[in-house]
N, CA, C and O atoms as a DFTB+ gen file, in Angstrom:
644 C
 N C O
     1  1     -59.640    -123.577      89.406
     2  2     -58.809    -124.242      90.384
     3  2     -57.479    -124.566      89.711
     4  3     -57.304    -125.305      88.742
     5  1     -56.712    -123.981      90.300
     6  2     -55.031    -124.457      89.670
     7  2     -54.728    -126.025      90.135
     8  3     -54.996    -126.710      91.121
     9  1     -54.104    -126.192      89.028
    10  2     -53.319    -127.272      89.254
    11  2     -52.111    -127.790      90.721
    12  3     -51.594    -128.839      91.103
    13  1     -52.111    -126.620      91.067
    14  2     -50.958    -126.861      92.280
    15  2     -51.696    -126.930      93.489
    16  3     -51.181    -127.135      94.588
    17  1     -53.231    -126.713      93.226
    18  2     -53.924    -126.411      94.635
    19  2     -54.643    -128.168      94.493
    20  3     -55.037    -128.839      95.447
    21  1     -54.644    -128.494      93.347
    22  2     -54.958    -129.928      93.243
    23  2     -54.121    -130.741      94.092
    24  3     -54.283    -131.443      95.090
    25  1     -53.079    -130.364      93.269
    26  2     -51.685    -131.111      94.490
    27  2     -51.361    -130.871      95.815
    28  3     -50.648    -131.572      96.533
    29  1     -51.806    -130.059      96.037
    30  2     -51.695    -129.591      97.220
    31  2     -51.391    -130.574      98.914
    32  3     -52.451    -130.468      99.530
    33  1     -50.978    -130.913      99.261
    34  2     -50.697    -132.054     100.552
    35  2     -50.329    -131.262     101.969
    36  3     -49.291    -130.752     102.391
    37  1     -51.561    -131.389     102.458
    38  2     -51.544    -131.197     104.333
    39  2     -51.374    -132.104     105.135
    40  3     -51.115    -133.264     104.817
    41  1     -51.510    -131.649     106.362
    42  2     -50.816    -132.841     107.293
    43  2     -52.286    -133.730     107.152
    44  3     -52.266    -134.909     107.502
    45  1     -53.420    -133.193     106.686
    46  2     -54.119    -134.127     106.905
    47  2     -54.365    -135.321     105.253
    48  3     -54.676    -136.511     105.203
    49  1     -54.138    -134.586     104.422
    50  2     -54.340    -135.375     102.838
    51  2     -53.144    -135.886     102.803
    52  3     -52.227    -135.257     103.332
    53  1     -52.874    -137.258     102.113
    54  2     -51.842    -137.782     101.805
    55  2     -51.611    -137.852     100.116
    56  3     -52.156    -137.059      99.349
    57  1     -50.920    -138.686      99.787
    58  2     -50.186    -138.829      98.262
    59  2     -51.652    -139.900      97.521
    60  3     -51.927    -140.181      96.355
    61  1     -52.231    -140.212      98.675
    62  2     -53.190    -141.186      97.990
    63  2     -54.479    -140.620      97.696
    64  3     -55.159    -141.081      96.779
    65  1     -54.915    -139.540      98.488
    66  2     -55.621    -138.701      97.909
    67  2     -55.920    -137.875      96.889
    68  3     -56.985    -137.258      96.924
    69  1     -55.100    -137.739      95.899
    70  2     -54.439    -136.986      94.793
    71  2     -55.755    -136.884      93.238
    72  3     -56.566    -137.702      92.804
    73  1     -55.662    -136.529      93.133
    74  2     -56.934    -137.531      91.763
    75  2     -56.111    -137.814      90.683
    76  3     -56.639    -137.907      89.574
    77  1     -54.948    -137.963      90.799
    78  2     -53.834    -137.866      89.660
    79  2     -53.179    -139.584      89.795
    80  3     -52.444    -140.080      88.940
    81  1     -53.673    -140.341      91.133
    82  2     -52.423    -141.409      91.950
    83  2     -53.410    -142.248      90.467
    84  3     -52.599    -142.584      89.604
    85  1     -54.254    -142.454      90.238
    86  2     -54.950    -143.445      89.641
    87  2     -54.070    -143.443      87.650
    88  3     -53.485    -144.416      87.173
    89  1     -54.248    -142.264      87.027
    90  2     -53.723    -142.252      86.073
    91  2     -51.811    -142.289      85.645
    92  3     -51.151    -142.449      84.619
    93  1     -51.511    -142.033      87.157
    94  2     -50.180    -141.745      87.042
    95  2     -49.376    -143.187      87.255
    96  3     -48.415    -143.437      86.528
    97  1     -49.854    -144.232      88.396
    98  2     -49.846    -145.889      88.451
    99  2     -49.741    -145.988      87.057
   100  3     -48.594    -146.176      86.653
   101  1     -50.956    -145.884      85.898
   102  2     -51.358    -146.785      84.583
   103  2     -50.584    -146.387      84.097
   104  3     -50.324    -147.139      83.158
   105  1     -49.572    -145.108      84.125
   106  2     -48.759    -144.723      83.036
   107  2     -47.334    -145.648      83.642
   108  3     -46.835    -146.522      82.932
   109  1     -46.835    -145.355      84.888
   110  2     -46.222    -146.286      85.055
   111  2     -46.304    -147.680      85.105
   112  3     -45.293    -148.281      84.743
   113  1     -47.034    -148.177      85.380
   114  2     -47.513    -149.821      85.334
   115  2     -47.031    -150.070      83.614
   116  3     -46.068    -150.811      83.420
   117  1     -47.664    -149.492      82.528
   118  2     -47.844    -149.514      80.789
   119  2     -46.009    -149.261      80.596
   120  3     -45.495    -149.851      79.646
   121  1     -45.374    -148.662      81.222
   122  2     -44.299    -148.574      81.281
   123  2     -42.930    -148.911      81.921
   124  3     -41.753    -148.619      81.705
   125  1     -43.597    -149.632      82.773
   126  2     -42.633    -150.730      83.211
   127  2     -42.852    -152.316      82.819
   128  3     -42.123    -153.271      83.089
   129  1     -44.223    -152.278      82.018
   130  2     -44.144    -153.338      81.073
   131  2     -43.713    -153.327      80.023
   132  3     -43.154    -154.403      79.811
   133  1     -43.663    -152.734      79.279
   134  2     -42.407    -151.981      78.122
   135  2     -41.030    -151.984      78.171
   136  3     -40.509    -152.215      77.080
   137  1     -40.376    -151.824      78.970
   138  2     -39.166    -152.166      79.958
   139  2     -38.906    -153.297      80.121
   140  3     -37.916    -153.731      79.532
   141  1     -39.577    -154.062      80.850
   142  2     -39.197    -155.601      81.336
   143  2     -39.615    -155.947      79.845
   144  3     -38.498    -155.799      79.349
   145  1     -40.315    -156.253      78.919
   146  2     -40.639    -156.773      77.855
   147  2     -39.336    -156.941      76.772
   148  3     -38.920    -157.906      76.130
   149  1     -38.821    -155.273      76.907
   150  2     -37.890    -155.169      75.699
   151  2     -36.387    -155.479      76.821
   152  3     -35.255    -155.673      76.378
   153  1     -36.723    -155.459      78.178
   154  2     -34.703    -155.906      78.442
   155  2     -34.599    -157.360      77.915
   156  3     -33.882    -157.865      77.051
   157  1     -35.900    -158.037      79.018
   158  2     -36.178    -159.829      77.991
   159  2     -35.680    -160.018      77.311
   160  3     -34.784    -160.863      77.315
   161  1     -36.219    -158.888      75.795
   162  2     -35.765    -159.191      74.525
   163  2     -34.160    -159.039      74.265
   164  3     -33.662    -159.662      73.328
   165  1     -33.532    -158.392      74.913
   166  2     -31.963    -157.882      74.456
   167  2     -31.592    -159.169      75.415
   168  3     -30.787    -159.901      74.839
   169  1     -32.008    -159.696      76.881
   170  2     -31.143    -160.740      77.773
   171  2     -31.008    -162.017      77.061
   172  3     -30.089    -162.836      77.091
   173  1     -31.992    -162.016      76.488
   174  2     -32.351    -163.356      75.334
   175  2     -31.911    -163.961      74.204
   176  3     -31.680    -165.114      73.840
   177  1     -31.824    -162.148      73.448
   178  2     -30.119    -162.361      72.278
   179  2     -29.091    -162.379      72.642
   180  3     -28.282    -162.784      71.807
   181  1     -28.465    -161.943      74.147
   182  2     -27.125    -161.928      74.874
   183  2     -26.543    -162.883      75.254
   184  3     -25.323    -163.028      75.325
   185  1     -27.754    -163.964      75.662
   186  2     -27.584    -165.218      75.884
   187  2     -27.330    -166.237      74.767
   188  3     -26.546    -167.180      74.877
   189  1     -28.207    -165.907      73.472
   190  2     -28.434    -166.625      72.772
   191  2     -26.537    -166.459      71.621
   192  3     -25.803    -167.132      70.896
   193  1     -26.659    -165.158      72.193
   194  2     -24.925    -164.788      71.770
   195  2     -23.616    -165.212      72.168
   196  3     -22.591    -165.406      71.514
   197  1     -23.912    -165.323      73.525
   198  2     -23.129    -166.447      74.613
   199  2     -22.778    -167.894      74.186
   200  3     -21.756    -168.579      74.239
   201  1     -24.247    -168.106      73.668
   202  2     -24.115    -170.074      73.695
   203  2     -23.492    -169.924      72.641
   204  3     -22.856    -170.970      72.517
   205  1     -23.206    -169.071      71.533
   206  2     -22.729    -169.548      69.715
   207  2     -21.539    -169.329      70.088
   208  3     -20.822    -170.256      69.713
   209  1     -20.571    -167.977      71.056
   210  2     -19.523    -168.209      71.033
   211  2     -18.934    -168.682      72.160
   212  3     -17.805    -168.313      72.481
   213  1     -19.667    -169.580      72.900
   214  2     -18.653    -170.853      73.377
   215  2     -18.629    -171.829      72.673
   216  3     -17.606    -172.504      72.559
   217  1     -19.987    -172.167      71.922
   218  2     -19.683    -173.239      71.062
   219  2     -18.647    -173.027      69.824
   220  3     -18.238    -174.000      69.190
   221  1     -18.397    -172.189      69.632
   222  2     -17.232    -171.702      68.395
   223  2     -15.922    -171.724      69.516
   224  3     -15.086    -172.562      69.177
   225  1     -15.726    -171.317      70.209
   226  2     -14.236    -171.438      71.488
   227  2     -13.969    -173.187      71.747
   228  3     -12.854    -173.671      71.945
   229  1     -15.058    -173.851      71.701
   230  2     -15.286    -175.345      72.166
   231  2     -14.920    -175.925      70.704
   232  3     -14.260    -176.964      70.731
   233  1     -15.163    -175.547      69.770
   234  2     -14.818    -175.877      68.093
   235  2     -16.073    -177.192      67.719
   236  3     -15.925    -178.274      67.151
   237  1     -17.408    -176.486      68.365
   238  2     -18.422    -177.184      68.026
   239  2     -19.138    -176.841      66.958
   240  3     -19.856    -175.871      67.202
   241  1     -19.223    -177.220      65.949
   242  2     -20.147    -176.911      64.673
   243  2     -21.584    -176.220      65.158
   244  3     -22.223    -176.739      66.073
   245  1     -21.989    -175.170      64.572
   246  2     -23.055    -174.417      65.272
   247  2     -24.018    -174.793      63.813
   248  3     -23.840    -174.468      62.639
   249  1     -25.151    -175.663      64.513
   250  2     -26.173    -176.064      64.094
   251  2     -26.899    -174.457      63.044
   252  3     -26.613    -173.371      63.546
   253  1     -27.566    -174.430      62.004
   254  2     -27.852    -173.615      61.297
   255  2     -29.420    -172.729      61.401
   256  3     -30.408    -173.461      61.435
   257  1     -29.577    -171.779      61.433
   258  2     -30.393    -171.171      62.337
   259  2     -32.347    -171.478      61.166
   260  3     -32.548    -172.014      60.075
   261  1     -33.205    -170.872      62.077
   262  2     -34.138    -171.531      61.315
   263  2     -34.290    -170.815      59.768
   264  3     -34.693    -171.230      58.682
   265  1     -33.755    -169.536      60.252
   266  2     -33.504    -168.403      58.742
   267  2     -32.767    -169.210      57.836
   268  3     -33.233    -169.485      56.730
   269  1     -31.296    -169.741      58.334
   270  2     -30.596    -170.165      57.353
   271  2     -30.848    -171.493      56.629
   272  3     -30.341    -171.826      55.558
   273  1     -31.668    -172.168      57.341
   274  2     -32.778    -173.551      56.735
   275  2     -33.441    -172.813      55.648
   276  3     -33.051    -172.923      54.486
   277  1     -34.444    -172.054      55.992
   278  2     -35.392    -171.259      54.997
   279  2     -34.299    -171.270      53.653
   280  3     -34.415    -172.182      52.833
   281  1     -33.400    -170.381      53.497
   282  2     -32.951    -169.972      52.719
   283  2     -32.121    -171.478      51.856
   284  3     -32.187    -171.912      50.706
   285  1     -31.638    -171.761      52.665
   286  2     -30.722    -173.428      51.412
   287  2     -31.578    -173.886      51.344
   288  3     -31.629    -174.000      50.120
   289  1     -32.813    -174.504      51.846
   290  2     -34.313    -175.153      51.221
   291  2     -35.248    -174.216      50.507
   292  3     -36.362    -174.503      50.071
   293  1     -34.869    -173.499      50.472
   294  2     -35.843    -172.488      49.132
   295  2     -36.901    -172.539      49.968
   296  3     -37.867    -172.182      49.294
   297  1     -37.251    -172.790      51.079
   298  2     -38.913    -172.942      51.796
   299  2     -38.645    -171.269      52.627
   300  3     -37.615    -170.753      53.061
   301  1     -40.219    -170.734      52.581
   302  2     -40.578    -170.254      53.752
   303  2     -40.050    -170.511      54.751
   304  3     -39.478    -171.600      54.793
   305  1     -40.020    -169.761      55.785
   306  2     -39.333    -170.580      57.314
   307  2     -40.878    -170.539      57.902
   308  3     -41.837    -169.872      57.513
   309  1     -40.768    -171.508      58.996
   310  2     -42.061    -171.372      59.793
   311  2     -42.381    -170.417      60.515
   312  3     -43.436    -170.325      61.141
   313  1     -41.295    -169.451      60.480
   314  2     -41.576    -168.025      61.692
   315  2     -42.953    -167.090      60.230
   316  3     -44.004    -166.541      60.559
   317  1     -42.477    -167.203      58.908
   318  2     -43.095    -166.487      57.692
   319  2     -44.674    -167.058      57.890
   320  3     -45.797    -166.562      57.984
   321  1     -44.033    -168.483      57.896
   322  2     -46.381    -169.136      58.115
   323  2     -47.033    -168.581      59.142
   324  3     -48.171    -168.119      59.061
   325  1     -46.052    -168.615      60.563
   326  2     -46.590    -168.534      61.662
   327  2     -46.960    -167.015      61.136
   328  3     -48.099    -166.812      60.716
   329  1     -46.164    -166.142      61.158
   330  2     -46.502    -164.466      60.895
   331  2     -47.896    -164.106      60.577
   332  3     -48.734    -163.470      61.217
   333  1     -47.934    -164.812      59.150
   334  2     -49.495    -164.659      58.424
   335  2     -50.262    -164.926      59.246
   336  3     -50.984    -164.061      59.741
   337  1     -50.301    -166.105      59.579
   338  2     -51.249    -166.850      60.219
   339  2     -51.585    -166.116      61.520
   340  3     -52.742    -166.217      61.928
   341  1     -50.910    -165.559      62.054
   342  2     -50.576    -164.592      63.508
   343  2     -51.495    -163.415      63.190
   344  3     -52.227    -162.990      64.084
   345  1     -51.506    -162.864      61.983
   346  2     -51.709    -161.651      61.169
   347  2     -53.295    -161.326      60.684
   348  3     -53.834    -160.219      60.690
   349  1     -54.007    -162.875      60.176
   350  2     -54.991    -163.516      60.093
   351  2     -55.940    -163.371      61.251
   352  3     -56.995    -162.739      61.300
   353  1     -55.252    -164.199      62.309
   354  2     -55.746    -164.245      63.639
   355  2     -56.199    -163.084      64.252
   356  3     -57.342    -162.840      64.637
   357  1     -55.325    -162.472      64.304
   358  2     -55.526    -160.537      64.549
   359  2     -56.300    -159.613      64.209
   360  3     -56.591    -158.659      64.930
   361  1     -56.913    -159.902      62.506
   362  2     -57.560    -159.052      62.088
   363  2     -58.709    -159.687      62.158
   364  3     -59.680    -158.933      62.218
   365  1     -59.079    -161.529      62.178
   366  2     -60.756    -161.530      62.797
   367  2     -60.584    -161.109      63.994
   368  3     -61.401    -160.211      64.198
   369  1     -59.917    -161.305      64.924
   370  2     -60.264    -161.006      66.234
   371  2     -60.865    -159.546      66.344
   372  3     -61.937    -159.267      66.883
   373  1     -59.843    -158.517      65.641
   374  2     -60.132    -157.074      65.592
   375  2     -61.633    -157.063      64.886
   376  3     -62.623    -156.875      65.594
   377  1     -61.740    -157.244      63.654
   378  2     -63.182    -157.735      63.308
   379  2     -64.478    -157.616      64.086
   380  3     -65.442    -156.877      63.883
   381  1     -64.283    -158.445      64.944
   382  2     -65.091    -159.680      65.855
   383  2     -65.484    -158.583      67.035
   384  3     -66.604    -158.410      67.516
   385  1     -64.493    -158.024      67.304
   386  2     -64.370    -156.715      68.565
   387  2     -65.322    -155.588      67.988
   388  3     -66.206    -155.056      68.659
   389  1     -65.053    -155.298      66.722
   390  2     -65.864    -153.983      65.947
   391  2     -66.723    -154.324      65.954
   392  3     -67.521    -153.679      66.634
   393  1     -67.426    -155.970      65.003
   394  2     -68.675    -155.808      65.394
   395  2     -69.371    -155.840      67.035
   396  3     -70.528    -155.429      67.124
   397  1     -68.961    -156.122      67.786
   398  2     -69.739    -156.541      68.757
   399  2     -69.318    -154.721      69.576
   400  3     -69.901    -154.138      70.490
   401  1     -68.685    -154.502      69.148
   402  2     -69.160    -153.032      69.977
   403  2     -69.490    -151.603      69.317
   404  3     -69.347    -150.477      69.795
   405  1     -70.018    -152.042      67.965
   406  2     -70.772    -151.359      66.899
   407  2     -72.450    -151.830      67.813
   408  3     -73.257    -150.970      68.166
   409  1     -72.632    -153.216      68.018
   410  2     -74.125    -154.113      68.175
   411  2     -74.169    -153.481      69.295
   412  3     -75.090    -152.671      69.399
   413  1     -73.001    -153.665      70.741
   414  2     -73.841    -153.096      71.681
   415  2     -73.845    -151.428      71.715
   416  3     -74.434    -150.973      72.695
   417  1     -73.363    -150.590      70.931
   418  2     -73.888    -149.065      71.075
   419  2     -75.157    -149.019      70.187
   420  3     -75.841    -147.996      70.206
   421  1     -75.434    -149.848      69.575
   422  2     -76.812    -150.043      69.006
   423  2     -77.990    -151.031      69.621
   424  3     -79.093    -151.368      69.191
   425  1     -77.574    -151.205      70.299
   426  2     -78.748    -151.936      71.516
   427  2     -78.914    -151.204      72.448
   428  3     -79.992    -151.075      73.027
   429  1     -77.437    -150.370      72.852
   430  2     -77.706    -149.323      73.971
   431  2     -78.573    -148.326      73.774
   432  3     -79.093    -147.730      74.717
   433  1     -78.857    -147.995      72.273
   434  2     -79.291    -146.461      72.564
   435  2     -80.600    -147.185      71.825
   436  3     -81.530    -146.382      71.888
   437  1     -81.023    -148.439      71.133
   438  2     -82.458    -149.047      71.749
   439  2     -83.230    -149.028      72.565
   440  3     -84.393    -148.640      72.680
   441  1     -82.264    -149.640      73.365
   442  2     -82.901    -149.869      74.859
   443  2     -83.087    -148.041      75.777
   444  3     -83.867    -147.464      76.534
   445  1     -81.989    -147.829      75.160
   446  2     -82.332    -146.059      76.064
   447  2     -83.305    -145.115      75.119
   448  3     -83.959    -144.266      75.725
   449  1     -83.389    -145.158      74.331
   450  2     -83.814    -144.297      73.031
   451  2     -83.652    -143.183      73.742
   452  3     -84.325    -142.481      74.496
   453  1     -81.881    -143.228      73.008
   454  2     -81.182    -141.783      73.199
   455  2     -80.439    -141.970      71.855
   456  3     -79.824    -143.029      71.735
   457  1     -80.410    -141.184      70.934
   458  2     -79.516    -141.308      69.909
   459  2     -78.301    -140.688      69.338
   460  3     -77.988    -140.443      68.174
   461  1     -77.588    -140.462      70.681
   462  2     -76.718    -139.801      70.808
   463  2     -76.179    -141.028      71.265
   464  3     -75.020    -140.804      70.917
   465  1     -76.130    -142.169      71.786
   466  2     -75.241    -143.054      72.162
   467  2     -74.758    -143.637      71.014
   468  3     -73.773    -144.372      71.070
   469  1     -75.322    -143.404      69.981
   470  2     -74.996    -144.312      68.537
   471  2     -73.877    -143.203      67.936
   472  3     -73.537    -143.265      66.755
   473  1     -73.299    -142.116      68.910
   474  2     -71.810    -141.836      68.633
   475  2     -70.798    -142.877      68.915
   476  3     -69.951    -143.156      68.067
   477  1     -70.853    -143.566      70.260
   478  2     -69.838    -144.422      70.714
   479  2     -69.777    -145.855      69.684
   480  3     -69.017    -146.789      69.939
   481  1     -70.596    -145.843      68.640
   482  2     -70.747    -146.955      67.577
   483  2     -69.516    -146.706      66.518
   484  3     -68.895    -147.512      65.826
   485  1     -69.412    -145.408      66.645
   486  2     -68.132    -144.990      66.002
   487  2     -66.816    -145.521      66.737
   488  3     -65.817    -145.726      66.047
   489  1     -66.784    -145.732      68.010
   490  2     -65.361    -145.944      68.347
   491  2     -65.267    -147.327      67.711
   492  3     -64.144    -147.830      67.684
   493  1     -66.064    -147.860      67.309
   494  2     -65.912    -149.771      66.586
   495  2     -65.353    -149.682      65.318
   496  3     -65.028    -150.760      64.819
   497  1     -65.091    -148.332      64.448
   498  2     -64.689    -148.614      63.679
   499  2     -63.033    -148.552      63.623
   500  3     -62.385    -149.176      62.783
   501  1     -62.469    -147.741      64.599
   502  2     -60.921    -148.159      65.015
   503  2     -60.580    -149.427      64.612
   504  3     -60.088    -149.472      63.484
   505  1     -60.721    -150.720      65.335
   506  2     -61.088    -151.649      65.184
   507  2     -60.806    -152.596      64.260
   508  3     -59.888    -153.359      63.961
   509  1     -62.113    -152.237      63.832
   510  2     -62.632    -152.243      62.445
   511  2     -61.676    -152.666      61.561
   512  3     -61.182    -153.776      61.365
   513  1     -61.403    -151.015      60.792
   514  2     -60.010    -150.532      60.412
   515  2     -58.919    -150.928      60.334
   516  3     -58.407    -150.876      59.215
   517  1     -58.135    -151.468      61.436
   518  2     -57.425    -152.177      61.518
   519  2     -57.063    -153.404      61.302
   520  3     -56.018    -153.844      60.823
   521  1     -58.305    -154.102      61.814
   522  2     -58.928    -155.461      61.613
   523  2     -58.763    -156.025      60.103
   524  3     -58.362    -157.161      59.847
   525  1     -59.248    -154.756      58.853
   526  2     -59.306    -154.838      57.822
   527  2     -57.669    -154.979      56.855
   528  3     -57.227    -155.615      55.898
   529  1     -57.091    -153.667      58.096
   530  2     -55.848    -153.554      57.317
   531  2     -54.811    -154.971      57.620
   532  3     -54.030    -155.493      56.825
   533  1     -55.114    -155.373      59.062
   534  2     -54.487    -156.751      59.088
   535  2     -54.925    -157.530      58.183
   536  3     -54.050    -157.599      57.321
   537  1     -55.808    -158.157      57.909
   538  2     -56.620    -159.678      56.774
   539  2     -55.766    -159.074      55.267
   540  3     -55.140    -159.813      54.507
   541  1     -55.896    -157.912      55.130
   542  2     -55.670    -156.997      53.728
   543  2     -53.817    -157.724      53.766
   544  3     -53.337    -158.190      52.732
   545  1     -53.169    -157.697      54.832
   546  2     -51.871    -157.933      54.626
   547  2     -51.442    -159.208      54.779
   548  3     -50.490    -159.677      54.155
   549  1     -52.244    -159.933      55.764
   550  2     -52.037    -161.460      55.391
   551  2     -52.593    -161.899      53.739
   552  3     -51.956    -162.735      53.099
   553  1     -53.658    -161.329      53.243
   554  2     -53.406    -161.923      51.564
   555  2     -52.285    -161.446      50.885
   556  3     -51.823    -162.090      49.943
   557  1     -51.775    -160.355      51.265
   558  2     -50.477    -160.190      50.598
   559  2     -49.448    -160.635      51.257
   560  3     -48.663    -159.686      51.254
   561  1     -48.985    -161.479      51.804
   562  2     -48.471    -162.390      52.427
   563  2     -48.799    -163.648      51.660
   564  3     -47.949    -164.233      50.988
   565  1     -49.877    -163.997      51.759
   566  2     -50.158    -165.164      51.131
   567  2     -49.409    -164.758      49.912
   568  3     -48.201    -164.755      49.670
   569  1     -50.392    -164.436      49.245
   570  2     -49.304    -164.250      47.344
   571  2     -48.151    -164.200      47.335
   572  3     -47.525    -164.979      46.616
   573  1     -47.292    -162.968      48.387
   574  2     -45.992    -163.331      48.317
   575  2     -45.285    -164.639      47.778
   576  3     -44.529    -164.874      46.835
   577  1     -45.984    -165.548      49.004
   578  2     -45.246    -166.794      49.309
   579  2     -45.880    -167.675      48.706
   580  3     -45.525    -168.826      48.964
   581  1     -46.922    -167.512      47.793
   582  2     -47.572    -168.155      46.361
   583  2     -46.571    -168.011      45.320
   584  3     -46.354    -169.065      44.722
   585  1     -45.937    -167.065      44.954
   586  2     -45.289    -166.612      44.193
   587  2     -43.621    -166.992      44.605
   588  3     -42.931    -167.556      43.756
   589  1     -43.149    -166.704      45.710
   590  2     -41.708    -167.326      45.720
   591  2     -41.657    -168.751      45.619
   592  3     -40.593    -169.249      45.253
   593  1     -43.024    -169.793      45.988
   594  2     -42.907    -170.739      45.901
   595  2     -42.738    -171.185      44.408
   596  3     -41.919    -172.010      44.002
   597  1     -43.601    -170.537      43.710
   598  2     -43.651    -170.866      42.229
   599  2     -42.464    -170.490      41.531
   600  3     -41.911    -171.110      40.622
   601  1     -42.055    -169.149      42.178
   602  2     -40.409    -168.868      41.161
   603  2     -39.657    -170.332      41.731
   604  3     -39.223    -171.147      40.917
   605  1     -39.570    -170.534      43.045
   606  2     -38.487    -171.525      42.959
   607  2     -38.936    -172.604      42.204
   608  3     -38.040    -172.934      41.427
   609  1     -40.195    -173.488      42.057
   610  2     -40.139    -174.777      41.196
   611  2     -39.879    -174.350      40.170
   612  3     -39.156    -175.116      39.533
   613  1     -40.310    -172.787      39.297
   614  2     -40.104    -173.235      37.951
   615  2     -38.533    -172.773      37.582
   616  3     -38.108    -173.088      36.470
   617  1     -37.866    -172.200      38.290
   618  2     -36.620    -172.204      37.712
   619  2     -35.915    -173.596      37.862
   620  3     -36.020    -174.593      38.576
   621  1     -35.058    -173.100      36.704
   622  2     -34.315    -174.189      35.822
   623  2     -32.948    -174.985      36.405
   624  3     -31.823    -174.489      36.480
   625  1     -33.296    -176.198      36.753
   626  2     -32.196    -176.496      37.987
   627  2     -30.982    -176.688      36.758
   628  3     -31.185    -176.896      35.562
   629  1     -29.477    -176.526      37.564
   630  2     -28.457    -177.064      36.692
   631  2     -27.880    -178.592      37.395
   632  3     -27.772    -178.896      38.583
   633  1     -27.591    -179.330      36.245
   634  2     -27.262    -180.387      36.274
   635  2     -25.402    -179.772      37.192
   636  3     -24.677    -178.806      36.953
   637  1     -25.289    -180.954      38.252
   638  2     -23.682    -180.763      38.363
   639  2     -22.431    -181.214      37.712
   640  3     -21.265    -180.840      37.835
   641  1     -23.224    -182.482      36.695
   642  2     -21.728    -182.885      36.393
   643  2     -21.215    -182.194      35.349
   644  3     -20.056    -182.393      34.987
């Protein structure tokens, strides 16, 4: 069966009949959330670009951003904790997902004794995988910021006068 006879539309089949209307929605739907997500993101710095230069036209001192705190306090910024911690969160969750759909393709093909369902035990390790590679990068995160913390106390402050 060709593809064009799939498509095919008589006076009696419409556009909703199609077997295509179902996958072709999800691609658009996945993609017009992608869209609105990332204009957000650009309306948000445009704005946020707006307020600094009226306040510079107004000759208002522009308060210092949370980056530029980080940096004259030698601290982490809280966006760096939040990150890890974000990062952390992510990879038990991913974790948490692998096991539990590793357990149920192994209860499924229990309960069926078919052992061919204990292929779909494999899709848990995606997951998994990931799960692992997130936790793997929040400890290196951590140390990072084990380590910049420690360069800054132990270097050698200079006296000003």
């Amino acid at each position: 069966m060709s593809l064009l006879a799939l498509i095919h539309f008589d006076g009696s089949s419409g556009a909703i009949d199609s077997p295509f209307i179902v996958p072709v929605a999800g691609c658009i739907m996945i993609l017009g959330i992608v869209v609105a997500g990332i204009w957000s993101g650009v309306r948000t710095e445009e704005m946020r670009n707006q307020e600094r230069l009226a306040a510079i036209a107004r000759g208002v001192p522009l308060p210092p951003t949370v980056e530029e705190l980080a940096i004259i306090h030698g601290k982490p910024s809280i966006d760096g904790t939040r990150r890890r911690g974000n990062t952390r969160r992510a990879g038990i969750i991913l974790l948490g997902s692998a096991a539990g759909l590793i357990l149920f393709f192994f209860a499924l093909a229990s309960i069926l004794q078919v052992r061919e369902v204990l292929c779909g035990a494999a899709a848990g390790l995606i997951p998994l995988g990931i799960g692992v590679g997130f936790l793997v990068d929040a400890r290196i995160q951590t140390r990072e910021l084990e380590e910049a913390a420690f360069n800054h106390q132990s270097a050698p402050s200079v006296d000003p006068r």
